[in-house]
HTML snippet that shows the backbone in 3Dmol.js (N, CA, C, O; Angstrom):
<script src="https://3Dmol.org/build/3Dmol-min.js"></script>
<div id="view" style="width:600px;height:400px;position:relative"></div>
<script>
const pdb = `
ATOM      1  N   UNK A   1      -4.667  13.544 -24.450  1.00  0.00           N
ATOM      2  CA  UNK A   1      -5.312  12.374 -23.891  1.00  0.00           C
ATOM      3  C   UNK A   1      -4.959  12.215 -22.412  1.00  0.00           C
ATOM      4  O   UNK A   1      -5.695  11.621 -21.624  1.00  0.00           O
ATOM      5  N   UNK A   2      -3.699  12.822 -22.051  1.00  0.00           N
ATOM      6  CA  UNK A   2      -3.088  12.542 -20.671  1.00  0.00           C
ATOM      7  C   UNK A   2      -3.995  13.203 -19.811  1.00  0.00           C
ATOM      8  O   UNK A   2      -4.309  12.718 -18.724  1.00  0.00           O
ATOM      9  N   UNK A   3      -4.398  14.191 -20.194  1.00  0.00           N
ATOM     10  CA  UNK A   3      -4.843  15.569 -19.754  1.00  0.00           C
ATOM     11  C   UNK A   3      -6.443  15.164 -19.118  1.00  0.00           C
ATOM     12  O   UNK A   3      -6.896  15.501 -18.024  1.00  0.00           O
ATOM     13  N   UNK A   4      -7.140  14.299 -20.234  1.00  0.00           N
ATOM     14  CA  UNK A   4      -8.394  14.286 -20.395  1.00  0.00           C
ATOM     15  C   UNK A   4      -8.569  13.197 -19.393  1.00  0.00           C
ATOM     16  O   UNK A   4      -9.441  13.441 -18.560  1.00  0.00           O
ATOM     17  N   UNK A   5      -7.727  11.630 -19.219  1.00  0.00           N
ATOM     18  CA  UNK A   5      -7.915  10.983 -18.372  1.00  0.00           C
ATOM     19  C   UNK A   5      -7.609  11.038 -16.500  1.00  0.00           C
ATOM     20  O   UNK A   5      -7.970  10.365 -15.535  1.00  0.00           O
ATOM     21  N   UNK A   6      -6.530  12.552 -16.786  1.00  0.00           N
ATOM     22  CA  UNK A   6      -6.296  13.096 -15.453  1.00  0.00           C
ATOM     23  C   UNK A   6      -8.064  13.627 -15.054  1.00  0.00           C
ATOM     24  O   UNK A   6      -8.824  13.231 -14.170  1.00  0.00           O
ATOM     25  N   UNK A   7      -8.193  14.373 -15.830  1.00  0.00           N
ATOM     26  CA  UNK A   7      -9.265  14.969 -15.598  1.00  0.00           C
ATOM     27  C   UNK A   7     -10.346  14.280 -14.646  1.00  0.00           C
ATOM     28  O   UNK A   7     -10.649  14.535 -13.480  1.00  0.00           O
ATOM     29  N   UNK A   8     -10.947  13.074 -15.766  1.00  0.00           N
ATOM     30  CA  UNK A   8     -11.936  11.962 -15.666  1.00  0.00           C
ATOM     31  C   UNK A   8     -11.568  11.130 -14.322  1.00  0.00           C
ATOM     32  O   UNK A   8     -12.513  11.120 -13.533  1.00  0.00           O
ATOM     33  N   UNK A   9     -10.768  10.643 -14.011  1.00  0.00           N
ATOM     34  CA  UNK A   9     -10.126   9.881 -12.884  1.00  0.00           C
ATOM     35  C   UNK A   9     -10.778  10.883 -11.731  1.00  0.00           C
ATOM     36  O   UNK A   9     -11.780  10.673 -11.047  1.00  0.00           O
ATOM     37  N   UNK A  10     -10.027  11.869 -11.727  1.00  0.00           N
ATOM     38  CA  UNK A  10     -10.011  13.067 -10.211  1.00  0.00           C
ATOM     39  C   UNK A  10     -12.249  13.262 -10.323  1.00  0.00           C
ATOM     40  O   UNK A  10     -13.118  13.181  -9.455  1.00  0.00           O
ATOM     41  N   UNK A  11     -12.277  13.409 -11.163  1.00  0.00           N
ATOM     42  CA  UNK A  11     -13.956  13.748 -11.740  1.00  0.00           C
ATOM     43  C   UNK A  11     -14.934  12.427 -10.889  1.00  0.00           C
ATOM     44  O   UNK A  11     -15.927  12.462 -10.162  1.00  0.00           O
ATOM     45  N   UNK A  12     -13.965  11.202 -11.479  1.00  0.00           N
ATOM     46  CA  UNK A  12     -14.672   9.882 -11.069  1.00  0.00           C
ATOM     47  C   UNK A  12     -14.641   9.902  -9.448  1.00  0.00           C
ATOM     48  O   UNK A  12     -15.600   9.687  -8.707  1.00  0.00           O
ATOM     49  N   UNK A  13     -13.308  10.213  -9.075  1.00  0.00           N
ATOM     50  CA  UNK A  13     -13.075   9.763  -7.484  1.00  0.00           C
ATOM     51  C   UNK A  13     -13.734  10.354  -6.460  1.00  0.00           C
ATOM     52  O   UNK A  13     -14.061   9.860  -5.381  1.00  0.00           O
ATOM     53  N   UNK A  14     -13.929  11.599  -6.934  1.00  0.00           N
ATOM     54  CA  UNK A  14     -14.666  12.699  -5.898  1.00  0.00           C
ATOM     55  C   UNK A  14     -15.998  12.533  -6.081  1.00  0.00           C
ATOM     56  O   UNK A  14     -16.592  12.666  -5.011  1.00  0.00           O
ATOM     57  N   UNK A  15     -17.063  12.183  -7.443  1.00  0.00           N
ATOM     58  CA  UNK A  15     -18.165  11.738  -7.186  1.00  0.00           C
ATOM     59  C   UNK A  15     -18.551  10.594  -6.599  1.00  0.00           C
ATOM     60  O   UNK A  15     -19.681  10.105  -6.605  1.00  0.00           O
ATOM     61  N   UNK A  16     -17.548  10.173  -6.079  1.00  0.00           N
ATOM     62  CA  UNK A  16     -17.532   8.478  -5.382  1.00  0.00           C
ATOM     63  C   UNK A  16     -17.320   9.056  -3.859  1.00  0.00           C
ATOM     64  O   UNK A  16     -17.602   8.347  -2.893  1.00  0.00           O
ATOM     65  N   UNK A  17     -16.787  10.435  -3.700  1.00  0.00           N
ATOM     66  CA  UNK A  17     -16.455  10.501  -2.262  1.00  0.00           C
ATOM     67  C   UNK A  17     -14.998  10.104  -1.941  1.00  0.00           C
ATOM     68  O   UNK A  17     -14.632  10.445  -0.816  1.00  0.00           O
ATOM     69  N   UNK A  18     -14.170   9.508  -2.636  1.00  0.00           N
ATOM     70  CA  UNK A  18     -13.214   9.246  -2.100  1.00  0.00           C
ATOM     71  C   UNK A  18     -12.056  10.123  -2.239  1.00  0.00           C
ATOM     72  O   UNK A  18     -11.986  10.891  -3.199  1.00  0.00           O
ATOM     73  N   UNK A  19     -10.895  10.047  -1.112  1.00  0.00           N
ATOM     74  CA  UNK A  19     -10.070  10.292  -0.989  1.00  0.00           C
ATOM     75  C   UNK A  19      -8.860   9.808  -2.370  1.00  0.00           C
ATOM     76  O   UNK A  19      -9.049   9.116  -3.370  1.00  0.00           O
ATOM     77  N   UNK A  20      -7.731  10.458  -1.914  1.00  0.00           N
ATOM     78  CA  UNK A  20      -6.701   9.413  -3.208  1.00  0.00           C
ATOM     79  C   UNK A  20      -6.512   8.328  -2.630  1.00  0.00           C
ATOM     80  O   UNK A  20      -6.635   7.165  -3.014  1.00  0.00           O
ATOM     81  N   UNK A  21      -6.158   8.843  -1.531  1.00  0.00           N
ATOM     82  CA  UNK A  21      -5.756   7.083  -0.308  1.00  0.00           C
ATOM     83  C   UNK A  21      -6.698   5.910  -0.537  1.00  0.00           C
ATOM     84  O   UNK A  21      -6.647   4.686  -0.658  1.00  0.00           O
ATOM     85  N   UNK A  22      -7.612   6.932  -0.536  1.00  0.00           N
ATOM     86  CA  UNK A  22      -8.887   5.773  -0.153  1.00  0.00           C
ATOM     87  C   UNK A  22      -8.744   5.019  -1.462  1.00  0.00           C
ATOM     88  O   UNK A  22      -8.295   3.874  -1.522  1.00  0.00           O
ATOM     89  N   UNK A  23      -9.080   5.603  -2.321  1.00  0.00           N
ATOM     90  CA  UNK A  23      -9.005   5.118  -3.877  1.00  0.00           C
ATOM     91  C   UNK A  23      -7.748   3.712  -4.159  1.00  0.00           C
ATOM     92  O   UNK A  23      -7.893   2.583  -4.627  1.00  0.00           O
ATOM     93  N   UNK A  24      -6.752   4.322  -3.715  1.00  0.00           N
ATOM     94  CA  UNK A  24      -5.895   3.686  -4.014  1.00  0.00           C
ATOM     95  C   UNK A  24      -5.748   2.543  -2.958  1.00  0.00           C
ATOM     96  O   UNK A  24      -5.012   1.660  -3.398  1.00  0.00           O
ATOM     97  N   UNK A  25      -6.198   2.295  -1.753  1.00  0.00           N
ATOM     98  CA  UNK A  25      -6.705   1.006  -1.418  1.00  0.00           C
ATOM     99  C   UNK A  25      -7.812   0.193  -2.275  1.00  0.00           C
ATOM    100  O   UNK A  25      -7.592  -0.920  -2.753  1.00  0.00           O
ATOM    101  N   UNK A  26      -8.483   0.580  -2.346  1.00  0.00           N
ATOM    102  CA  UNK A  26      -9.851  -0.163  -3.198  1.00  0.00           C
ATOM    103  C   UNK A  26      -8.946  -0.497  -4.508  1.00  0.00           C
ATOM    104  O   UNK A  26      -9.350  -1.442  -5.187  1.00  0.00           O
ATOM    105  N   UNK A  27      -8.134  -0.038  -4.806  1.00  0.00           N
ATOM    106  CA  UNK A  27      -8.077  -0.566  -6.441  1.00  0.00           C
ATOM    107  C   UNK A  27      -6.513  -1.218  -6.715  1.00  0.00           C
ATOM    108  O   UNK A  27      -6.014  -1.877  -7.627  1.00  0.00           O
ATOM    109  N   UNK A  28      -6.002  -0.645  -5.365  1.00  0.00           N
ATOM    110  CA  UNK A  28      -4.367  -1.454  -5.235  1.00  0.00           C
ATOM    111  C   UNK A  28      -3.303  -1.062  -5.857  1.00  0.00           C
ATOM    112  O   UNK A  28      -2.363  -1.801  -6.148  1.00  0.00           O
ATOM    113  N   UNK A  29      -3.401   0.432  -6.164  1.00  0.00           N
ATOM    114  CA  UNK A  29      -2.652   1.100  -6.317  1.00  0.00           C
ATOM    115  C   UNK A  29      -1.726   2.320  -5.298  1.00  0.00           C
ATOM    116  O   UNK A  29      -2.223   2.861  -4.310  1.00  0.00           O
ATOM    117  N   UNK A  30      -0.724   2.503  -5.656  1.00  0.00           N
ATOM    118  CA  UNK A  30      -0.384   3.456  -4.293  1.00  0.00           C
ATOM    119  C   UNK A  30      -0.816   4.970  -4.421  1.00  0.00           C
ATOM    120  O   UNK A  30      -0.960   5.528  -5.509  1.00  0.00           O
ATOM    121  N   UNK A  31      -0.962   5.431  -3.485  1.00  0.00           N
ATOM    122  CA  UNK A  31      -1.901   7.067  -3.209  1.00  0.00           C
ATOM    123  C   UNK A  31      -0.681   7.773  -4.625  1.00  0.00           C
ATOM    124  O   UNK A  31      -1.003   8.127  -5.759  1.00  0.00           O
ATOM    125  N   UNK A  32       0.582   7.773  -4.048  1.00  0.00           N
ATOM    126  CA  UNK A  32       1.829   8.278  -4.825  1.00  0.00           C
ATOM    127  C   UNK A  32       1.293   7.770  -6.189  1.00  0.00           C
ATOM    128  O   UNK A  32       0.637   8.791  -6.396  1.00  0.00           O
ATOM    129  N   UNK A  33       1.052   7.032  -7.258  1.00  0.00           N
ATOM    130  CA  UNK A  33       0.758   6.573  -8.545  1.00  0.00           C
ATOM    131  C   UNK A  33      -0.822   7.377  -8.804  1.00  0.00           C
ATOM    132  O   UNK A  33      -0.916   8.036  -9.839  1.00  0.00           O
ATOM    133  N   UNK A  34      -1.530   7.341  -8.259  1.00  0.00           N
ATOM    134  CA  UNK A  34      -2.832   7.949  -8.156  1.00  0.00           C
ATOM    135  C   UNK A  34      -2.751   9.646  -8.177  1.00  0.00           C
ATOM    136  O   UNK A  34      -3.288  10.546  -8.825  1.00  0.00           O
ATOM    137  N   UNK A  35      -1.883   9.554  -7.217  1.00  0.00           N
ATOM    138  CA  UNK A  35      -1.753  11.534  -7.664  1.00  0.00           C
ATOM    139  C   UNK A  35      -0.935  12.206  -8.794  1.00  0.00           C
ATOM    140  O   UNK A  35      -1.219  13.278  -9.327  1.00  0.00           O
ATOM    141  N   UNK A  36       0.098  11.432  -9.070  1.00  0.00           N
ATOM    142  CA  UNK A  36       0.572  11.377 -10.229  1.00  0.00           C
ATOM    143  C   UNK A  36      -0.479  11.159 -11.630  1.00  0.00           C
ATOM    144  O   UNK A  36      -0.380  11.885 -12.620  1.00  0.00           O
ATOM    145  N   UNK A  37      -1.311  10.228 -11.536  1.00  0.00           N
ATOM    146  CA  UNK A  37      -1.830  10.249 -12.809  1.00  0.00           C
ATOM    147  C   UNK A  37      -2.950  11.571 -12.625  1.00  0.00           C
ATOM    148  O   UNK A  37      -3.120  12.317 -13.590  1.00  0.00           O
ATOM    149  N   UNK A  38      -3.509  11.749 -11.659  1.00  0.00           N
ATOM    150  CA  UNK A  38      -4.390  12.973 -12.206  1.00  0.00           C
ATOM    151  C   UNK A  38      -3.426  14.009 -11.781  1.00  0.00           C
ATOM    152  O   UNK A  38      -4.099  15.024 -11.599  1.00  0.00           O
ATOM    153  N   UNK A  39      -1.912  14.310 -11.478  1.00  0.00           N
ATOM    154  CA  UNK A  39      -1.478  15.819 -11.587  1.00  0.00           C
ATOM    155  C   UNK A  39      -0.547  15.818 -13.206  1.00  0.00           C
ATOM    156  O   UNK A  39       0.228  16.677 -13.626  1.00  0.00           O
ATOM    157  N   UNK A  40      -1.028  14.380 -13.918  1.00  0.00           N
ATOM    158  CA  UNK A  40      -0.547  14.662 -15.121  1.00  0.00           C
ATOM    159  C   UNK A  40       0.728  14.823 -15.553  1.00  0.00           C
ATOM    160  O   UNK A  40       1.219  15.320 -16.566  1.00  0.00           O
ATOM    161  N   UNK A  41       1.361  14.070 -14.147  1.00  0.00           N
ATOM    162  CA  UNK A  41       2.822  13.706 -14.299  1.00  0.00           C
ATOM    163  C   UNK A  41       3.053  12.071 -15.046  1.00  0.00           C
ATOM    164  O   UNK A  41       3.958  11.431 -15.581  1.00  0.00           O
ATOM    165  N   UNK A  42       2.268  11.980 -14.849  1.00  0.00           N
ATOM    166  CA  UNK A  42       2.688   9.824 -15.118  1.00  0.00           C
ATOM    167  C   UNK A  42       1.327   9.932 -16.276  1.00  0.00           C
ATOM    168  O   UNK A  42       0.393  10.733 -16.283  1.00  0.00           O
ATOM    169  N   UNK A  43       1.708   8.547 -17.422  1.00  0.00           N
ATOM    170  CA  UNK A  43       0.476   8.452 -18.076  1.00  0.00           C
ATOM    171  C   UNK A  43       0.254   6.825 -17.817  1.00  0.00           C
ATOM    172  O   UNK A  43       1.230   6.110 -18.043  1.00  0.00           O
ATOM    173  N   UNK A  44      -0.666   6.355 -17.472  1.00  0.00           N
ATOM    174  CA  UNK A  44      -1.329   5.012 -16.708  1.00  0.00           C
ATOM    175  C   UNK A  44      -0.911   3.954 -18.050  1.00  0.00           C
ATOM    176  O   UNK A  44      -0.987   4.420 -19.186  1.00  0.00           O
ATOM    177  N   UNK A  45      -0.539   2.741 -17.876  1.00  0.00           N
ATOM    178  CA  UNK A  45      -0.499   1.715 -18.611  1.00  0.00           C
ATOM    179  C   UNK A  45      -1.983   1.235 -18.736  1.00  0.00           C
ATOM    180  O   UNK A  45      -2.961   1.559 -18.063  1.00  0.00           O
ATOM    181  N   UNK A  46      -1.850   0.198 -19.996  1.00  0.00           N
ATOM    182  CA  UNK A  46      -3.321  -0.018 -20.018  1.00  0.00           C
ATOM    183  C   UNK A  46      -3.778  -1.285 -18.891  1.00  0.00           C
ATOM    184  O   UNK A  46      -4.942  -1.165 -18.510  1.00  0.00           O
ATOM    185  N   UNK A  47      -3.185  -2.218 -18.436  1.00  0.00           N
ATOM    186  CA  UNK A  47      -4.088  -2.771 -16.755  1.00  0.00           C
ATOM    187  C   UNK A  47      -4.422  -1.214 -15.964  1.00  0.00           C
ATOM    188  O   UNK A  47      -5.513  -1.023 -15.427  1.00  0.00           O
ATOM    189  N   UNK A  48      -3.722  -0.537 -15.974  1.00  0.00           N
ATOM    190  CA  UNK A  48      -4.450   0.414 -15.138  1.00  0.00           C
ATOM    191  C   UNK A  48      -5.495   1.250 -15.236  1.00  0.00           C
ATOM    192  O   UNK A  48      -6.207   1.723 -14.351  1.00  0.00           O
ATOM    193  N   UNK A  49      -5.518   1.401 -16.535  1.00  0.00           N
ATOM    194  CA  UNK A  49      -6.684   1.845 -17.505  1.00  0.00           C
ATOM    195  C   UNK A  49      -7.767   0.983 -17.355  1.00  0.00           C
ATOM    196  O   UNK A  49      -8.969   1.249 -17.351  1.00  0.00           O
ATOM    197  N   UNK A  50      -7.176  -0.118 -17.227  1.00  0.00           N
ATOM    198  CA  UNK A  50      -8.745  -1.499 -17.355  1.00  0.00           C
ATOM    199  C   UNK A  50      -9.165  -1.416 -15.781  1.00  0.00           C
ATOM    200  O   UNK A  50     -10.349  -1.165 -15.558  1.00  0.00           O
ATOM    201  N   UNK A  51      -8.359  -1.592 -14.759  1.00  0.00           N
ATOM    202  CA  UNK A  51      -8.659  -1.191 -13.863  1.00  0.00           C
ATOM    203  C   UNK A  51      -9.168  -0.407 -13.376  1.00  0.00           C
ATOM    204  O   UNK A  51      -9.276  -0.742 -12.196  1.00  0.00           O
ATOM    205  N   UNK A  52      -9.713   0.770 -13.574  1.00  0.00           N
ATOM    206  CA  UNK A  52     -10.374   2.010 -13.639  1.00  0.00           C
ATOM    207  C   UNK A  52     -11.305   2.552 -13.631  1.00  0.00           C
ATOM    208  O   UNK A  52     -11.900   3.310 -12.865  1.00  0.00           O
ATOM    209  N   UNK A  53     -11.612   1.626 -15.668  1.00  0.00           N
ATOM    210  CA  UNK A  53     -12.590   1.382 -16.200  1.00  0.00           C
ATOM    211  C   UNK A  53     -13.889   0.239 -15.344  1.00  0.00           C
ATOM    212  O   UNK A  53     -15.109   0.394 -15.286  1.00  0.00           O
ATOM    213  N   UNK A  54     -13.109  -0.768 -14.830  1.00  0.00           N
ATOM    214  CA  UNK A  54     -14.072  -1.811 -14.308  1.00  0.00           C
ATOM    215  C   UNK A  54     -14.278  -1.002 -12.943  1.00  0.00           C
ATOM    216  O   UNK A  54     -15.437  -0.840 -12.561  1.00  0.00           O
ATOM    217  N   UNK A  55     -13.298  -0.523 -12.242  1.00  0.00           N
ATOM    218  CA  UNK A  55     -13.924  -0.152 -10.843  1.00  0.00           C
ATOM    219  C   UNK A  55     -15.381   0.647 -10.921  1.00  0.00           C
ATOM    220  O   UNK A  55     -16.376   0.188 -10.360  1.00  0.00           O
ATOM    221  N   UNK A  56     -15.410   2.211 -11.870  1.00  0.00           N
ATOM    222  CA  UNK A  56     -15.763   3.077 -11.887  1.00  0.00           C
ATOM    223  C   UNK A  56     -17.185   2.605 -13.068  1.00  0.00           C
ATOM    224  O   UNK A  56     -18.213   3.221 -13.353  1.00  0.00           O
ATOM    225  N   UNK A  57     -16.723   1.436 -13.471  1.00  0.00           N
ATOM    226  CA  UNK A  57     -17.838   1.077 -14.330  1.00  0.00           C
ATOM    227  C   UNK A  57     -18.373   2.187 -15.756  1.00  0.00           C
ATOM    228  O   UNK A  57     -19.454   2.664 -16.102  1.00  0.00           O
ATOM    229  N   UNK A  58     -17.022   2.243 -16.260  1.00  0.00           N
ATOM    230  CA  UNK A  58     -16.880   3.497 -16.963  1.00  0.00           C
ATOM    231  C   UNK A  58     -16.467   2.675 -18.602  1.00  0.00           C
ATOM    232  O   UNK A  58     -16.460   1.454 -18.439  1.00  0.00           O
ATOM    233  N   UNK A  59     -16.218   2.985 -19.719  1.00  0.00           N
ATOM    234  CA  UNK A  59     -15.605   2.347 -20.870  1.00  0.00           C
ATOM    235  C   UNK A  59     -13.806   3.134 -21.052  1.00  0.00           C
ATOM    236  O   UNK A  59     -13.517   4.331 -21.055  1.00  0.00           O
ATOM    237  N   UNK A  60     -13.033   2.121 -21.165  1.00  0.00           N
ATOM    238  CA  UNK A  60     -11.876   2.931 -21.329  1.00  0.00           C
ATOM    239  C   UNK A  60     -11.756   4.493 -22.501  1.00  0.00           C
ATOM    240  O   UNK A  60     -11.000   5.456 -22.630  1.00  0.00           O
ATOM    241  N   UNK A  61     -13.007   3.959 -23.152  1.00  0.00           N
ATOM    242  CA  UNK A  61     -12.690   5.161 -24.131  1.00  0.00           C
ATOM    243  C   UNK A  61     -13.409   6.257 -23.680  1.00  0.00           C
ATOM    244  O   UNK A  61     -13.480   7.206 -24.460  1.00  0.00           O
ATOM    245  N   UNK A  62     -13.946   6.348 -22.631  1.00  0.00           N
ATOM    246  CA  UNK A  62     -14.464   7.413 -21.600  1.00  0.00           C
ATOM    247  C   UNK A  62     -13.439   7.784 -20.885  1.00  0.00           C
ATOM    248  O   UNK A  62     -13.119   8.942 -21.153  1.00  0.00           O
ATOM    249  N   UNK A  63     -12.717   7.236 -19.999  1.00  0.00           N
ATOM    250  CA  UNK A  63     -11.707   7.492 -19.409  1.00  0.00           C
ATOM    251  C   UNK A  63     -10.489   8.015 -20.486  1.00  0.00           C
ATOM    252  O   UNK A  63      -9.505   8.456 -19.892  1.00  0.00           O
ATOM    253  N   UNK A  64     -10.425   8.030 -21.517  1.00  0.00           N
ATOM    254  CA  UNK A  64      -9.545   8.467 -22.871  1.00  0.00           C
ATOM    255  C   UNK A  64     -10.067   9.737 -23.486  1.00  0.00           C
ATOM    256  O   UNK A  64      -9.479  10.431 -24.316  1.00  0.00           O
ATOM    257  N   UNK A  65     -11.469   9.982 -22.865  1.00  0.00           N
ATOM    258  CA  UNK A  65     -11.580  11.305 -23.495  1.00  0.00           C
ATOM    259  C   UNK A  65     -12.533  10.862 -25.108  1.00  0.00           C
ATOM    260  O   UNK A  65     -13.339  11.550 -25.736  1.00  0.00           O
ATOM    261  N   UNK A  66     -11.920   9.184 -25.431  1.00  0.00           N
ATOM    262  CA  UNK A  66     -13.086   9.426 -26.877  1.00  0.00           C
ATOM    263  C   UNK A  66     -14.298   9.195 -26.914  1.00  0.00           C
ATOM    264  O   UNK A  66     -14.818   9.073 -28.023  1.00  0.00           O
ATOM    265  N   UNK A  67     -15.145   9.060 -25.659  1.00  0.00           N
ATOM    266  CA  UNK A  67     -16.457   9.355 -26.004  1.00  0.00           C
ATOM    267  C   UNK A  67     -16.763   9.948 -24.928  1.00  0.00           C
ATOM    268  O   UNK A  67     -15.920   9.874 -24.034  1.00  0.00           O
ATOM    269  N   UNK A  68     -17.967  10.680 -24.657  1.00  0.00           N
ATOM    270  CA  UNK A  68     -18.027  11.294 -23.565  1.00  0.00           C
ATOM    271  C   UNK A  68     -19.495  10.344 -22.674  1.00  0.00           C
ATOM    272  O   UNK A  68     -19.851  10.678 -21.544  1.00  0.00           O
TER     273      UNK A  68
END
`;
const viewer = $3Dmol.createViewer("view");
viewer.addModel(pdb, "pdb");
viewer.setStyle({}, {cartoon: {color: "spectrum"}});
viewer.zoomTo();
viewer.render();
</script>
């Protein structure tokens, strides 16, 4: 699951154009927490998950890998 939401995140950000930096201004997270979750070192709590989900306008269980 770690794997799949690293994936989806890095997938989401770059079809948006953004940077990690950038990302992680818009959503108020630090660049450092952001590269961590998509190099699949850190696994995101769920506000950050919800956060994510609402930015990217995505369902958490998309970002989880259970639906596509």
């Amino acid at each position: 699951m770690t794997y799949i939401f690293a994936e989806r995140l890095k997938e989401l950000r770059e079809e948006k154009g953004l940077s990690i930096r950038m990302l992680a201004k818009e959503v108020g997270y630090s660049d450092v927490a952001i590269g961590r979750w998509e190099n699949k070192k850190q696994i995101p709590n769920i506000e950050t998950l919800i956060t994510f989900a609402k930015y990217f306008n995505v369902s958490a269980d998309y970002l989880l890998g259970l639906e596509d």
